[in-house]
C-alpha positions as CSV (number, residue, x, y, z in Angstrom):
1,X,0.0,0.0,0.0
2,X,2.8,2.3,0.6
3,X,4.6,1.6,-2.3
4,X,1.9,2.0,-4.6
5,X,0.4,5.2,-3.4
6,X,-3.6,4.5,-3.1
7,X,-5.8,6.5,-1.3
8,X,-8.1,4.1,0.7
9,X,-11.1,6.4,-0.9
10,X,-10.5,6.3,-4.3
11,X,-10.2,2.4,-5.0
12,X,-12.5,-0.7,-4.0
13,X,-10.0,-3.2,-4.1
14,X,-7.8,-1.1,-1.1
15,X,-11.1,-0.4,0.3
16,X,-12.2,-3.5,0.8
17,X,-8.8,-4.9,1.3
18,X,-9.8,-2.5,4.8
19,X,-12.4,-3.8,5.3
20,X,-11.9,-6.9,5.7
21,X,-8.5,-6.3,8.0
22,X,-10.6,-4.6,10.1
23,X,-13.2,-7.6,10.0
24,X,-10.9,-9.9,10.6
25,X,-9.0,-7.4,13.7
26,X,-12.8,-7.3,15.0
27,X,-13.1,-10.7,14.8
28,X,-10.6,-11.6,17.1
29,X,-11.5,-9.8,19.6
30,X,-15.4,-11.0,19.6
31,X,-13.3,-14.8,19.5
32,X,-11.4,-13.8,22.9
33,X,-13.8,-12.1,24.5
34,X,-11.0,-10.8,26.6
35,X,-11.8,-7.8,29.7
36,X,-8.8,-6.3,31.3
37,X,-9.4,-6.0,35.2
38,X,-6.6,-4.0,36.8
39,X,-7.4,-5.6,40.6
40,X,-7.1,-8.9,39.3
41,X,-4.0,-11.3,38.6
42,X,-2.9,-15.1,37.3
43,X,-0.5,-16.8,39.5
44,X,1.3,-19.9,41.2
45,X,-0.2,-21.2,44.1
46,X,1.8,-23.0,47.3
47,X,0.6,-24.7,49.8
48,X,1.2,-22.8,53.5
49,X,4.4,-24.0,54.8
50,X,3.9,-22.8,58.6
51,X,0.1,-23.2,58.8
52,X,-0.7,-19.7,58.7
53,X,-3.8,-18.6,56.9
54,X,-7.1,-20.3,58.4
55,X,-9.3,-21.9,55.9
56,X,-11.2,-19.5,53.8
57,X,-7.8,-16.9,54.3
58,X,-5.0,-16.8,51.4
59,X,-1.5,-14.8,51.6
60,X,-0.4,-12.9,49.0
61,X,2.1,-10.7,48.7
62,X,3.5,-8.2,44.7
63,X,6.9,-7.4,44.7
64,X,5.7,-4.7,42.7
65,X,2.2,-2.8,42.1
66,X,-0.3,-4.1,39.1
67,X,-0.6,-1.2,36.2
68,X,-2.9,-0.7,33.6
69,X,-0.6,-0.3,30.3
70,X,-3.1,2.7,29.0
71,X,-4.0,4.8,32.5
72,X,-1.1,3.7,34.3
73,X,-3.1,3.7,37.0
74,X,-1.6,1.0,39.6
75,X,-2.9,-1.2,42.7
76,X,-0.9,-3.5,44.4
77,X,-4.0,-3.4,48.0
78,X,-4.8,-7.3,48.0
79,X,-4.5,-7.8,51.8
80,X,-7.1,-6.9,54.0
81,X,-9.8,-7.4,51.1
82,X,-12.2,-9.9,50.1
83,X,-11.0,-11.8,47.0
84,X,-11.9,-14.4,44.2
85,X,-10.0,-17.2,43.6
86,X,-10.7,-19.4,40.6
87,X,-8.7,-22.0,38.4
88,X,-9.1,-22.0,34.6
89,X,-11.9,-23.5,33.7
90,X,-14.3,-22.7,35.7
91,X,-17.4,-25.4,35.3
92,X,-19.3,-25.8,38.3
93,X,-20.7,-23.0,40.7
94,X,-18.4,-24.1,43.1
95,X,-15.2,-23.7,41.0
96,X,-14.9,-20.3,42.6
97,X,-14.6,-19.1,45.9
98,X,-15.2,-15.8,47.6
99,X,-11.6,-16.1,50.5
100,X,-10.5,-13.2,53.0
101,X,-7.0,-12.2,51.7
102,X,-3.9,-11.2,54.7
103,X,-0.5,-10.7,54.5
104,X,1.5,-12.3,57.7
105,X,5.4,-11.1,59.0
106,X,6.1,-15.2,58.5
107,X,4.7,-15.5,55.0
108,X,6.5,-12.2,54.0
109,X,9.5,-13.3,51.9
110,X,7.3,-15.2,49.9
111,X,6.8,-12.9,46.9
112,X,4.4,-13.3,43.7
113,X,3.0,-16.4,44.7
114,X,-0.7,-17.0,46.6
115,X,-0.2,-19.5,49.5
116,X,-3.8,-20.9,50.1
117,X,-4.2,-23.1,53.5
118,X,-3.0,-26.0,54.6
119,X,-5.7,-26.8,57.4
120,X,-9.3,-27.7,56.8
121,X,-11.2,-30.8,55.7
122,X,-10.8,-30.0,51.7
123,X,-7.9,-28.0,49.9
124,X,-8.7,-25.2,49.2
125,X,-7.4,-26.0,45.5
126,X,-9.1,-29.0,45.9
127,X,-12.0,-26.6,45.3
128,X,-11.1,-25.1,42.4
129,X,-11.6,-27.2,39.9
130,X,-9.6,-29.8,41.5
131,X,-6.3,-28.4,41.4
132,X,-3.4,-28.8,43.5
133,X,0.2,-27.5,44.5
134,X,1.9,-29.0,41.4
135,X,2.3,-25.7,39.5
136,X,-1.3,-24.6,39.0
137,X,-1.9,-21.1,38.7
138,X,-4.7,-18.9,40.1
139,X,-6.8,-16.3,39.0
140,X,-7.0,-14.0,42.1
141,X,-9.4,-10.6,41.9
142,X,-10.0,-8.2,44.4
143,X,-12.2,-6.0,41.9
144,X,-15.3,-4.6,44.5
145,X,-17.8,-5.0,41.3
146,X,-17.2,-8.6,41.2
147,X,-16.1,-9.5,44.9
148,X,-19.2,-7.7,47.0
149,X,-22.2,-9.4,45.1
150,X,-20.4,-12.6,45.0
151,X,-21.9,-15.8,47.1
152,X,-20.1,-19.2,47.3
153,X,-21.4,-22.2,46.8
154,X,-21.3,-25.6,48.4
155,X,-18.5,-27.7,47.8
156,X,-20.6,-30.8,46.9
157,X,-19.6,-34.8,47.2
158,X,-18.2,-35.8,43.8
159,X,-18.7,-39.3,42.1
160,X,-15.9,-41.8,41.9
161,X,-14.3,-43.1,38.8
162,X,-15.7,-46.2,39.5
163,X,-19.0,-44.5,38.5
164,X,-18.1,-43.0,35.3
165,X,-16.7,-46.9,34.2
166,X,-13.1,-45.0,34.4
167,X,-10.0,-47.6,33.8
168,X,-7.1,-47.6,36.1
169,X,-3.9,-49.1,35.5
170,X,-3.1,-49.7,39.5
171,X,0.4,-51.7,39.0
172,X,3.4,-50.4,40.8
173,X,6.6,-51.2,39.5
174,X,7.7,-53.3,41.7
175,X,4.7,-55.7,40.0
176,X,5.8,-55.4,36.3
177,X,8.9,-56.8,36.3
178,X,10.5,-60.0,38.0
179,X,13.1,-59.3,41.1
180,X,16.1,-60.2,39.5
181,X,15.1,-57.2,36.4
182,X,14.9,-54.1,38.8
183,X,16.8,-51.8,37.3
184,X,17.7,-53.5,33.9
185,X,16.7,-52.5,30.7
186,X,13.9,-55.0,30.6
187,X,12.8,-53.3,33.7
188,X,12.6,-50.0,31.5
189,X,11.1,-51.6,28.5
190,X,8.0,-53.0,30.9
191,X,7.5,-49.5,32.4
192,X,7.2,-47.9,28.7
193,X,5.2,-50.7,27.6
194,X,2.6,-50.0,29.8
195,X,2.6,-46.1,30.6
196,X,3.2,-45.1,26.3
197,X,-0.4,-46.0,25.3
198,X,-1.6,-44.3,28.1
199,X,0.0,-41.4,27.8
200,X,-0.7,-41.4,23.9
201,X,-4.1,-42.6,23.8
202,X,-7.3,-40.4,22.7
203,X,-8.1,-38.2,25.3
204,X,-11.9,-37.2,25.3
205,X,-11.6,-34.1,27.3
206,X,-12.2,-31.6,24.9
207,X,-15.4,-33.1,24.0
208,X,-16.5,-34.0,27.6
209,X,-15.8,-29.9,28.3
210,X,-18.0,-29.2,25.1
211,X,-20.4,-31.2,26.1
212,X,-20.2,-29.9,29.6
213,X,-21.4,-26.0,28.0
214,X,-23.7,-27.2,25.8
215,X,-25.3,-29.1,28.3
216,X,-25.2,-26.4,31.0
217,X,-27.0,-24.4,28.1
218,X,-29.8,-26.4,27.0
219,X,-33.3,-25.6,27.5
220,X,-34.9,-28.4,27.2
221,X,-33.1,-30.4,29.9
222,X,-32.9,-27.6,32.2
223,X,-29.9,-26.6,32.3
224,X,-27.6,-24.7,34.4
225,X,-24.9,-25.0,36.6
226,X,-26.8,-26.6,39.1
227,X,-28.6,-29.3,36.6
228,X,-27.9,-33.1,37.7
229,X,-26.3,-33.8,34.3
230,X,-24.3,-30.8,34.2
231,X,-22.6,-31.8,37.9
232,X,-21.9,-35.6,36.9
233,X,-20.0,-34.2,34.1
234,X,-18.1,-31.7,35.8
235,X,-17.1,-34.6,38.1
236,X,-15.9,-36.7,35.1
237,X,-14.1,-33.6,33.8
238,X,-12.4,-33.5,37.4
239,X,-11.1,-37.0,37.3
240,X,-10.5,-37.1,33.0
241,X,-8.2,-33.9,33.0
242,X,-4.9,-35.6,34.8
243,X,-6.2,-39.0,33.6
244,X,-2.6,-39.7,32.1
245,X,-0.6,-38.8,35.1
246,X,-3.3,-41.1,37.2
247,X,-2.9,-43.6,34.9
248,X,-6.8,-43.9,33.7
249,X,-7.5,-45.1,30.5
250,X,-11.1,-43.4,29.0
251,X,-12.4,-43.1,25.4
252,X,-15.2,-41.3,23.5
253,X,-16.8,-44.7,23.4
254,X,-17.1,-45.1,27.0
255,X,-18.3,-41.5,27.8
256,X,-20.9,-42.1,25.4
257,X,-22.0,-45.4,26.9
258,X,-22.2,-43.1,30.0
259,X,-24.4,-40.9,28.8
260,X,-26.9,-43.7,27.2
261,X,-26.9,-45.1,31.0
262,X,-27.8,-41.8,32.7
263,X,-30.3,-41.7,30.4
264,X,-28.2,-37.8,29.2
265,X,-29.3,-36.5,26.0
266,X,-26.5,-37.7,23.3
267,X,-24.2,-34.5,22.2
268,X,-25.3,-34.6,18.5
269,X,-29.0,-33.8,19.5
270,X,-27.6,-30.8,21.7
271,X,-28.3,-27.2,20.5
272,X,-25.7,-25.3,19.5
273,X,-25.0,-22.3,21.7
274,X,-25.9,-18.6,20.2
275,X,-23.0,-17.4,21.4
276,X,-20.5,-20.2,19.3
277,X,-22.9,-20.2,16.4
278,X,-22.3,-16.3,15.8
279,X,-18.6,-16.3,16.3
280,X,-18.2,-19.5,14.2
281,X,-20.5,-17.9,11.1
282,X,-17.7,-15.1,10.2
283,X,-14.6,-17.4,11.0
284,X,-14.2,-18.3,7.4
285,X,-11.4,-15.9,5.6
286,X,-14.3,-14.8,2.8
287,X,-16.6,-14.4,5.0
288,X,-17.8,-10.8,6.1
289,X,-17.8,-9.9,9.8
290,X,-20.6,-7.1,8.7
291,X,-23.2,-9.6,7.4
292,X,-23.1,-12.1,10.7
293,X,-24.0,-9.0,12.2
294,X,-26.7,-7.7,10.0
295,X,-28.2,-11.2,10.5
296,X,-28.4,-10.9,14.1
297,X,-28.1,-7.2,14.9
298,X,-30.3,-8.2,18.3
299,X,-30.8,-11.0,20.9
300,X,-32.2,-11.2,24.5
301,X,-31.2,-14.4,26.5
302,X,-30.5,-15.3,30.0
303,X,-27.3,-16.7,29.0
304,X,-24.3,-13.9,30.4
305,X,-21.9,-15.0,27.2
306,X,-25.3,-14.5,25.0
307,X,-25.7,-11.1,26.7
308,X,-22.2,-10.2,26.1
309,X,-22.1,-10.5,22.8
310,X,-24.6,-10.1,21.3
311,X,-25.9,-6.6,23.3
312,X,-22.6,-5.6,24.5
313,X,-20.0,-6.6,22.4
314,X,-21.7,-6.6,18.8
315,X,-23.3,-3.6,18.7
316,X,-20.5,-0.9,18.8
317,X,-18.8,-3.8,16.0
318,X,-21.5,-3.2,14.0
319,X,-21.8,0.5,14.3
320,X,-18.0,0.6,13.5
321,X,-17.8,-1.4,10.0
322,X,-21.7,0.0,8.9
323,X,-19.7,3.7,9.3
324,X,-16.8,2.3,7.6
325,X,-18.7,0.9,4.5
326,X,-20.9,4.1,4.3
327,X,-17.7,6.5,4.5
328,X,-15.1,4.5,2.5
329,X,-16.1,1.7,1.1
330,X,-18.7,3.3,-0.6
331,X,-17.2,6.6,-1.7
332,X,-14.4,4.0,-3.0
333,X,-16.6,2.5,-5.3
334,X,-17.9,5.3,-7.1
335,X,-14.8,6.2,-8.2
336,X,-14.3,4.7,-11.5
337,X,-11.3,5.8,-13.1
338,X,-7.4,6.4,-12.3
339,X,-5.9,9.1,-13.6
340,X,-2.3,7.8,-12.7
341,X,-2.7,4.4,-14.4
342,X,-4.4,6.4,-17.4
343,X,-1.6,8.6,-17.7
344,X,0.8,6.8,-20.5
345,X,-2.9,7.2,-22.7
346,X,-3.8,10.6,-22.0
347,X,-0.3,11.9,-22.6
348,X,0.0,10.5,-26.1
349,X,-4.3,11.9,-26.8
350,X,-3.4,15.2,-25.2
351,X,0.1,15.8,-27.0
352,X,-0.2,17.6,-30.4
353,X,3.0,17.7,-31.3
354,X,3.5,13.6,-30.8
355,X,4.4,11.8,-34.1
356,X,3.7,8.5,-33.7
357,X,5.2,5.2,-35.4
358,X,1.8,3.5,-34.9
359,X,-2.2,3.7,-35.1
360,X,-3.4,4.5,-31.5
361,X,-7.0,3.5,-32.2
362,X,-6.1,0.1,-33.6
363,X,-3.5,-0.5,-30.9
364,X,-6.0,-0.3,-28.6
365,X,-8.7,-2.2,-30.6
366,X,-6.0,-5.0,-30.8
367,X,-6.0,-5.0,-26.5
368,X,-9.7,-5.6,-26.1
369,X,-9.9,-9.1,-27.3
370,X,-7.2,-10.5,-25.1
371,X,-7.8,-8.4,-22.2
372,X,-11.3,-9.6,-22.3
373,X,-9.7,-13.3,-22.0
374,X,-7.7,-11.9,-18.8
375,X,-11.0,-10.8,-17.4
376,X,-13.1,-13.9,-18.1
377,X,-9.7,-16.5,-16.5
378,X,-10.0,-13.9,-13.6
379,X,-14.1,-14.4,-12.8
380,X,-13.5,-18.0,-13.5
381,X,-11.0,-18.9,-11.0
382,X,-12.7,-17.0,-8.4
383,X,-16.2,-19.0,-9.1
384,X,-13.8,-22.1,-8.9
385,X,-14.8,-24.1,-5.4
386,X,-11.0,-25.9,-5.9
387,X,-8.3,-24.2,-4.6
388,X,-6.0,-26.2,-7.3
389,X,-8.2,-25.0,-9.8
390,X,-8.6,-21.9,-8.8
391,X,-4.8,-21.6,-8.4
392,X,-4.3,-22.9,-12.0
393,X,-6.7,-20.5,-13.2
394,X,-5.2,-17.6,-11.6
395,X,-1.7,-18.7,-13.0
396,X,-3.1,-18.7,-17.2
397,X,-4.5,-15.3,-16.6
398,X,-1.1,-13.8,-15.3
399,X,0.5,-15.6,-18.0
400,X,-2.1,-14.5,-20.6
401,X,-1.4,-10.9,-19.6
402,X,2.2,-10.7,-19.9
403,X,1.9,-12.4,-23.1
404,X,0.2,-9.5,-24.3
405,X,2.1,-7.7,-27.5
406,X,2.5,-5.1,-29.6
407,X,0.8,-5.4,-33.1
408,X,3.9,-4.1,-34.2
409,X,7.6,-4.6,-32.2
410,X,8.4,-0.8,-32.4
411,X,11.9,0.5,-30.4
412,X,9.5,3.2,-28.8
413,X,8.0,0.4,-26.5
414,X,11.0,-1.2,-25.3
415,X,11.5,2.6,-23.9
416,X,11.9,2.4,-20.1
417,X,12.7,5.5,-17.6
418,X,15.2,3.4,-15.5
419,X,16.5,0.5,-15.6
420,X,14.0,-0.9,-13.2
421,X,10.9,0.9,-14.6
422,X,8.4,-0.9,-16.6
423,X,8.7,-0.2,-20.4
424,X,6.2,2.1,-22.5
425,X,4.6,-0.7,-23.4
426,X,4.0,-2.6,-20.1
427,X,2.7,1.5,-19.0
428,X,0.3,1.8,-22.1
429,X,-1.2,-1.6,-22.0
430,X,-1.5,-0.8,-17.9
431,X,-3.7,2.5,-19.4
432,X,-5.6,0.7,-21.3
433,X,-6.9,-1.7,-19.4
434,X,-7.1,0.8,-16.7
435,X,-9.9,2.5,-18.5
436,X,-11.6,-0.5,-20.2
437,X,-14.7,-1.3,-18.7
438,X,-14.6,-5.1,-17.2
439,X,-16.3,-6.5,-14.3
440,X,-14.0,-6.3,-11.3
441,X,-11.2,-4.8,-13.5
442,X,-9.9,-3.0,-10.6
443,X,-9.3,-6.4,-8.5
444,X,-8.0,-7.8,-12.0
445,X,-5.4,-5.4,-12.5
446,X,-3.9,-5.7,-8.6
447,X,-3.3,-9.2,-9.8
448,X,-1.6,-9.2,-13.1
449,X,0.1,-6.2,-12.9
450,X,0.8,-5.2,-9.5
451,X,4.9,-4.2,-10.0
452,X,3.7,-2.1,-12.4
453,X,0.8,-0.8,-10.9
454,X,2.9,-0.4,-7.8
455,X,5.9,2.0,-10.0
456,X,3.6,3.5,-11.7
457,X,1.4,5.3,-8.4
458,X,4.3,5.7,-6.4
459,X,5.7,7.7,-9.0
460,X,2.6,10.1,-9.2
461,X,1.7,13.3,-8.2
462,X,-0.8,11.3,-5.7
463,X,1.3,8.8,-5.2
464,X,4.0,10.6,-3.6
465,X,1.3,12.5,-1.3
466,X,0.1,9.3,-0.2
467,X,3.3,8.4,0.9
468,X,4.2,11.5,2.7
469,X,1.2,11.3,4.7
470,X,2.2,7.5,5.5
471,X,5.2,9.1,6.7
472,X,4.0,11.3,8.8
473,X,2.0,9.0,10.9
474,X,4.3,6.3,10.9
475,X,5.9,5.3,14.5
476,X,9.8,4.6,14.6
477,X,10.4,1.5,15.5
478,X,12.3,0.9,19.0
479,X,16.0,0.8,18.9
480,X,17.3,-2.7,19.7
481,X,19.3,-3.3,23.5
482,X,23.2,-4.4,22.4
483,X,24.9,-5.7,25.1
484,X,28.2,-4.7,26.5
485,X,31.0,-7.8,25.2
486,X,32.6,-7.0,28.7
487,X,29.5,-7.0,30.7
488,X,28.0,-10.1,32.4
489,X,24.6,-8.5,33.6
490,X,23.9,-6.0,30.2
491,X,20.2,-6.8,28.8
492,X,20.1,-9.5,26.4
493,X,20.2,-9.0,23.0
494,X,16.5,-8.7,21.3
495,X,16.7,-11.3,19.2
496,X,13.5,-10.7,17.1
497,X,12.9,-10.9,13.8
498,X,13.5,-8.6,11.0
499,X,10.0,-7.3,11.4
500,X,9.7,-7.8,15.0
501,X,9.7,-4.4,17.1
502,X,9.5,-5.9,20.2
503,X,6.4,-4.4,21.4
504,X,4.0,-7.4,20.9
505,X,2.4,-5.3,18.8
506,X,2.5,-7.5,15.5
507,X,-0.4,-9.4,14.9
508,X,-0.1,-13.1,12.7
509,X,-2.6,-11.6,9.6
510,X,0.2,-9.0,8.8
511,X,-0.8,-5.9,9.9
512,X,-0.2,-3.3,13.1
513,X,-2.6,-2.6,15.4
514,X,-1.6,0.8,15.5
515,X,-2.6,1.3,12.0
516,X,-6.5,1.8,13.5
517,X,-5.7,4.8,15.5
518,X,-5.0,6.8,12.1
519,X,-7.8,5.8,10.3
């Protein structure tokens, strides 16, 4: 885009080409659904080493304040206040818990870490989602809004994997191997025997956590949190997601055998949630974000992710790209002609004194015919449902353009400015497809002739002001850190890419978030 000089008003194919960046940018977001909460923090969890903190009490302790990256405001006040704790996911009502946070002289030097109780009748990570002390982080909030209104639930018996017809492979190693093998090879090759099918075996825990939602969703068997079905399952998710390190052995087949004997509607013949059904329908790269949300512009539910989305999240989305398509995309598509591409055809119609070696109306008469053919490979490949196809297409009508020549090999075409400019002829033909009239000649012409396109706009009056403006806007990137050869404890090296600032700031499609603030 820089390079070639467009003004985002004056052509559909950049205008779109917006568009659907933007879509896409939007998109993401709607997919993460992501709220920053300043009061609120992910981190390890311990176990209290000097049985300090009574149950329902956690310790915590920031070696340095939270800050929000845009306000800069910061808050580091998690002791003395009423907190949530939670582990990710969070299935059943009781998979968070309202605790009283402190911050005691003995616990002090531990730093950056929560340390939950050690006394009571169930860990407190135990509650959450059955976690433990192994390394699993917590999600601890302190956020008034969220804290004040917040009840907890009861911690309720869970079934046994005995229930759920869960497999357990109950050998030690002592048992797999004779006496005289301990510590022998064959002693190794009995222990990976047995432990490499479970470890590499299908593990149903994505779909038993799908199932889980859609269950806890569904109308017509009542559901909720608090639904039978939906608390057996959170169960088996309990016991299913360290199956491998337990050593259980559960399948798709079994879980659906489970649901047949609970009499639990089978997943196929579960409703979809609203929620995944609108952030699915503009996933595909061709589709548009705008028309999922003109087909659903609003909702009322008594689902919170339904509500979110659809009245909260959706509507400001849909405001945004309905101004940009009024503003630009339309305006862009009025515009129908290109003066800069022109430019090699009006010079020659508007020079009197040019004496030409050739017949200008029959050159161009010559053009139309295989133009057209460029235009109609073009539509073709782009109705083409086969991406080989369509590839092959695309190919013969590149080809077909460049095979384009002069009726008559004259030296005045081979004519070029510099050494890397096109020639006069690759600049007149450009012109004179540039004001042909085809079907989605504009999109056509980005395709075949795009180094050409791309010389001849940046070298234009417009073209140039384009990329002054560009300029202007554009933010330096940040100098890299070089460390000191003689220094032990200078900053490392950044050792990003060529395009890589640094910052974070690069998304995967290609393009920089920073480029919406100028638009």
């Amino acid at each position: 885009m820089e390079q070639a000089g467009y003004k985002i008003h004056e052509n559909i194919h950049v205008a779109e080409s917006f568009e659907w960046m933007i879509g896409r940018f939007l998109q993401r977001r709607r997919e993460q659904l992501h709220f920053s909460c300043l009061k609120s923090t992910l981190i390890f969890g311990l176990a209290d080493p000097v049985g300090v903190p009574r149950p329902g009490e956690v310790h915590l302790s920031l070696t340095r304040p939270l800050e929000d990256d845009e306000t800069r405001e910061q808050f580091d006040q998690f002791a003395g206040n009423d907190v949530l704790i939670a582990r990710d996911p969070t299935i059943r009502g009781s998979d968070m818990q309202k605790v009283r946070c402190i911050c005691h002289p003995q616990l002090a030097h531990l730093k950056d870490v929560v340390i939950l109780p050690s006394s009571g009748k169930i860990p407190l990570a135990a509650k959450l989602q059955g976690g433990d002390y192994d390394g699993d982080t917590f999600w601890v909030c302190a956020d008034e809004r969220l804290v004040s209104p917040f009840q907890n639930a009861p911690v309720l018996a869970q079934k046994g994997k005995e229930f759920f017809g869960i497999r357990q492979e109950k050998r030690t190693l002592g048992e797999i191997v004779e006496p005289t093998d301990f510590g022998t090879d064959k002693h190794a090759e009995a222990l990976l025997r047995i432990a490499l099918p479970i470890a590499c075996q299908d593990k149903p825990l994505g779909y038993i956590t799908s199932y889980c939602n859609a269950l806890s969703y569904n109308r017509r068997s009542n559901g909720g949190l608090w639904n039978d079905g939906v608390m057996l399952i959170a169960d088996l998710h309990d016991l299913i997601i360290d199956a491998p390190k337990n050593g259980y052995s559960y399948s798709a087949k079994d879980f659906d055998m489970f649901l047949a004997r609970e009499k639990l509607p089978p997943a196929k013949t579960l409703r979809k949630r609203e929620y995944d059904t609108n952030i699915k329908a503009a996933q595909d790269d061709n589709a548009k974000l705008l028309d999922t949300l003109n087909a659903r512009p609003k909702h009322h539910s008594d689902h919170i992710l339904d509500e979110i989305l659809f009245n909260v999240i959706n509507p400001p989305f849909h405001a945004y790209l309905q101004s940009f398509q009024s503003n630009v995309v339309n305006i862009a598509r009025q515009v129908d002609r290109d003066p800069d591409l022109e430019w090699a055809l009006s010079e020659i119609e508007t020079d009197p004194q040019s004496k030409l070696d050739f017949n200008l109306e029959t050159e161009q008469e010559a053009l139309k015919a295989p133009l057209q053919v460029v235009v109609s490979l073009w539509n073709r490949a782009w109705k083409s449902e086969r991406d080989e196809r369509r590839k092959s297409l695309l190919e013969d009508c590149v080809e077909s353009y460049k095979s384009i020549k002069p009726t008559k090999p004259l030296s005045l075409w081979k004519l070029r400015a510099a050494n890397a400019a096109p020639s006069h002829w690759d600049r007149f033909k450009l012109a004179v497809f540039a004001r042909a009239r085809y079907k989605d000649k504009k999109r056509c012409i980005f395709w075949v002739a795009q180094e050409i396109v791309r010389n001849v706009k940046s070298q234009s009056k417009s073209g140039s002001e384009v990329v002054n403006e560009i300029l202007d806007i554009k933010v330096p990137k940040r100098p890299k850190e070089w460390a000191r050869a003689d220094s032990f404890d200078a900053p490392p090296i950044d050792g990003g890419g060529e395009d890589d600032d640094g910052d974070g700031s690069e998304f995967e499609d290609g393009f920089d978030e920073d480029i919406f603030d100028s638009l």
